[in-house]
C-alpha positions as CSV (number, residue, x, y, z in Angstrom):
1,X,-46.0,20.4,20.9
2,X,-44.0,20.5,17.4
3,X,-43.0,24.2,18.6
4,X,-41.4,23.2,22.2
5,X,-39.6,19.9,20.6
6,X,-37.7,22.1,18.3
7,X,-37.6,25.2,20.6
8,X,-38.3,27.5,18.3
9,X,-41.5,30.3,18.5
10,X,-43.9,29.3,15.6
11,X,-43.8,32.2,13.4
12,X,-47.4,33.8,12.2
13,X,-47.1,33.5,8.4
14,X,-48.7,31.2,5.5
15,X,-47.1,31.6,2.8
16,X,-50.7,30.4,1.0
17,X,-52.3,33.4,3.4
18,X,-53.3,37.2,4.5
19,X,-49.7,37.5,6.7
20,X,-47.8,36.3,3.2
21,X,-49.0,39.7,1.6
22,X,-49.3,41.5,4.1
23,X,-45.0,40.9,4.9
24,X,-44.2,41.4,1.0
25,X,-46.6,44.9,0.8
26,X,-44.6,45.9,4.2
27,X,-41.4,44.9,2.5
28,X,-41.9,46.8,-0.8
29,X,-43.5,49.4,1.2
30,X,-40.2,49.6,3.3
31,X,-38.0,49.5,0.4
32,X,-40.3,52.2,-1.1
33,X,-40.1,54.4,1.8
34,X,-36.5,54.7,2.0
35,X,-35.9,52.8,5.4
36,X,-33.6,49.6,4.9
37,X,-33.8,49.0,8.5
38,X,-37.6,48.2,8.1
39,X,-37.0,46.5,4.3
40,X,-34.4,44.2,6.0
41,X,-36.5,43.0,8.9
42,X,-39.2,41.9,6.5
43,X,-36.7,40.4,4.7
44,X,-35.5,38.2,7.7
45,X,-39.3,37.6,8.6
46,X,-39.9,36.3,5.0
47,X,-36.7,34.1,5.0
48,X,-37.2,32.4,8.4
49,X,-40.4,31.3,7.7
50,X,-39.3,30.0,4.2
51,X,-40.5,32.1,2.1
52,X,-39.5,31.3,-1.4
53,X,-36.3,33.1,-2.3
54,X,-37.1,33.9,-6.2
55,X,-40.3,35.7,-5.0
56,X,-38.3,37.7,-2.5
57,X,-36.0,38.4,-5.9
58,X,-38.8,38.9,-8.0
59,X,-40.5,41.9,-5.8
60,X,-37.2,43.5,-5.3
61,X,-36.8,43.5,-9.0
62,X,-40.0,45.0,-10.0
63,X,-39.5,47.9,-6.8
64,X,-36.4,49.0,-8.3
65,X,-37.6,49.4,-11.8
66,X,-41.2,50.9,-9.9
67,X,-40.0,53.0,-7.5
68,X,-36.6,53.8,-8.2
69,X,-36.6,53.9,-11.8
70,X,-33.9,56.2,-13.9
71,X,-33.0,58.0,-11.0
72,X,-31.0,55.1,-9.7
73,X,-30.5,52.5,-13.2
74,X,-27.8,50.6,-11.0
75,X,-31.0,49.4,-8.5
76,X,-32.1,47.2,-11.4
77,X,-28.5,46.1,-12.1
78,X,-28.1,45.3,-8.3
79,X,-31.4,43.4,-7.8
80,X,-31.2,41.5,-11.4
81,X,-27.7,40.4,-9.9
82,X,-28.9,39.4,-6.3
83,X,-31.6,37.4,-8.3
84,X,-29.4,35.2,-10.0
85,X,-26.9,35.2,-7.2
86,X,-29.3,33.5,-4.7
87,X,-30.6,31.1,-7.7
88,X,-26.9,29.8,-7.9
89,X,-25.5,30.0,-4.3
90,X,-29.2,29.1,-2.3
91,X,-29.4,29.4,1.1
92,X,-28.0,30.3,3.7
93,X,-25.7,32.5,1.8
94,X,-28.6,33.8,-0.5
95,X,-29.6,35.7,2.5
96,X,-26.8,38.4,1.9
97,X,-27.2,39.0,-1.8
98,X,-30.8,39.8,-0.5
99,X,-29.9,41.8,2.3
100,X,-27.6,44.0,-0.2
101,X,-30.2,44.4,-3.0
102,X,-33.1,45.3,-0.6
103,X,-31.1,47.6,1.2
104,X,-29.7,49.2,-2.0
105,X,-32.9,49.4,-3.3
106,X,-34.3,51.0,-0.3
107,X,-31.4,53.6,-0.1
108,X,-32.0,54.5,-3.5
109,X,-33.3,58.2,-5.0
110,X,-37.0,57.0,-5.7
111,X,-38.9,57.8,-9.0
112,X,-42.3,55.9,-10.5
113,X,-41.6,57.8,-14.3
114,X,-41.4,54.3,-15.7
115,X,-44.2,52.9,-14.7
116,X,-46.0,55.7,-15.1
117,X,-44.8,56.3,-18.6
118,X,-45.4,53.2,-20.0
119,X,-48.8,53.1,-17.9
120,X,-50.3,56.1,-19.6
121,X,-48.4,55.0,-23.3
122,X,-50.1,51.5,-23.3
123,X,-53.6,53.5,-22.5
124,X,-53.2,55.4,-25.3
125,X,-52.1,52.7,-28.0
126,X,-55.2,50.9,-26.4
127,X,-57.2,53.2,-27.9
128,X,-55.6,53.8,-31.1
129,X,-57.3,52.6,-34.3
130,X,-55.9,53.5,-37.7
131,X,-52.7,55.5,-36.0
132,X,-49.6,55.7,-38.6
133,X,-46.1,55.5,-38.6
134,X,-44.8,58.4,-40.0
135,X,-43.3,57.0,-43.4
136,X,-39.8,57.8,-42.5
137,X,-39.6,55.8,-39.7
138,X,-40.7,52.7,-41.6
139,X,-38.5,49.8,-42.7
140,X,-37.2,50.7,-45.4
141,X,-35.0,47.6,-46.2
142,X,-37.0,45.6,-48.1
143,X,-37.5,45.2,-51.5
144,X,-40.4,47.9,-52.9
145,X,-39.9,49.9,-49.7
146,X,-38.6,52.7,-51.5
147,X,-41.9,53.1,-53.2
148,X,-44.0,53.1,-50.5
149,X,-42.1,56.2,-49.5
150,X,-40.7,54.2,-46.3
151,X,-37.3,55.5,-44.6
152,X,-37.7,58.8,-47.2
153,X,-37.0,62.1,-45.2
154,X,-35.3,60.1,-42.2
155,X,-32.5,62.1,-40.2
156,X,-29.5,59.9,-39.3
157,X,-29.0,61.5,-35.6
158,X,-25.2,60.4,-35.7
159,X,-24.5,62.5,-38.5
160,X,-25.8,65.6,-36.8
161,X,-23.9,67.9,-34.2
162,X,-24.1,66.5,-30.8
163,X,-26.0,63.4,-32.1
164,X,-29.5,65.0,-32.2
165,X,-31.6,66.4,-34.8
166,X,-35.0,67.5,-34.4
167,X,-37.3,65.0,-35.8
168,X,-41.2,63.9,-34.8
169,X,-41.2,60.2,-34.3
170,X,-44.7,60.2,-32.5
171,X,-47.3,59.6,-35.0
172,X,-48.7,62.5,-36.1
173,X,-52.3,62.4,-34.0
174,X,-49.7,62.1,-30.7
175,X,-46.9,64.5,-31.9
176,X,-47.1,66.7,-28.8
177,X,-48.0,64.0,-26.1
178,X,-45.8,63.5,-23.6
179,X,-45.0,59.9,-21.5
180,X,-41.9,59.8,-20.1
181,X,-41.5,62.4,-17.5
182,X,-37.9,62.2,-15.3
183,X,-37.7,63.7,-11.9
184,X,-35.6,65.7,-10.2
185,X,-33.8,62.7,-8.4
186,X,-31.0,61.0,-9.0
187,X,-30.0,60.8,-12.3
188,X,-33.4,61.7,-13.8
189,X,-31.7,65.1,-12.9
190,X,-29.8,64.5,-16.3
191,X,-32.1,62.8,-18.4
192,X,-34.6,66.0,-17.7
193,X,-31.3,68.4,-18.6
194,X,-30.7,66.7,-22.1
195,X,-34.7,66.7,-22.6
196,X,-34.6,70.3,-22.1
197,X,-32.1,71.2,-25.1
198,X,-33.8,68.3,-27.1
199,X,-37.5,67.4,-28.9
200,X,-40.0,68.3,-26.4
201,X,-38.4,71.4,-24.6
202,X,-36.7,73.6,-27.7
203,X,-39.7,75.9,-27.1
């Protein structure tokens, strides 16, 4: 009765229930998959049936840092700026901002090394017990620093050629692990360049 009074199809979605999550995994799915058609119609499902407009900002937040990562570092840019964009204007004009970040994101050169660099670096410092600083990375500021052998040994990079200077900042029972592992997308291209004539890839 409420729908024919307002003349309006009753959409299918609690935002409390199964369709909530199951339109946000489509969405960041969509965006994911590299088709902004598809991330912009969940997009339109979400916000007719009032779907709060920070969560929509939130996902497309973490998808960008997720799935786009270093090979696009604007996505994050873009999406942090849609998310305080629709805080201050609301709706209806939040709509757009969305619309731009989502499809941005979606259109993006896709990546997970973040996640799965951090991922596999907080497993390991989970199971790290009595794992050192080397010495000359420590603080060495303080007074009776000097003593303790802190910041002895440490290479300033800035006063080497090209800003670099091989140096082992890993502690010493990690020295040859590796987290951080750019693509071949985007601009990861030229992180995994610079890595090559740097620490890990001299050999």
């Amino acid at each position: 009765m409420a729908s024919e009074c307002i003349q309006k199809r009753v959409l299918r979605y609690d935002r409390q229930g199964d369709n909530h999550y199951d339109t946000i995994s489509a969405f960041i799915k969509s965006m994911r998959g590299s088709d902004p058609d598809a991330a912009v119609y969940y997009l339109a499902r979400m916000l007719n049936a009032g779907e709060d407009v920070a969560f929509i900002a939130r996902r497309i937040m973490i998808c960008a840092a997720e799935d786009v990562s270093n090979a696009d570092p604007n996505a994050l840019v873009v999406a942090v700026a849609a998310s305080q964009a629709v805080e201050r204007l609301g709706m209806p004009e939040g709509r757009i901002v969305l619309a731009q970040a989502a499809a941005y994101v979606a259109c993006a050169p896709k990546s997970n090394s973040a996640i799965m660099a951090i991922d596999e670096a907080m497993s390991t410092a989970s199971q790290d017990n009595n794992v050192s600083i080397p010495p000359y990375l420590m603080d060495s500021h303080y007074s009776g620093a000097k003593k303790l052998g802190h910041g002895i040994g440490y290479k300033y990079a800035h006063s080497y050629e090209n800003h670099y200077v091989k140096q082992q900042y890993l502690p010493d029972e990690h020295a040859d692990k590796i987290f951080y592992e750019p693509s071949d997308n985007g601009y990861e291209r030229v992180q995994k360049e610079y890595l090559k004539k740097t620490k890990r890839r001299e050999e």
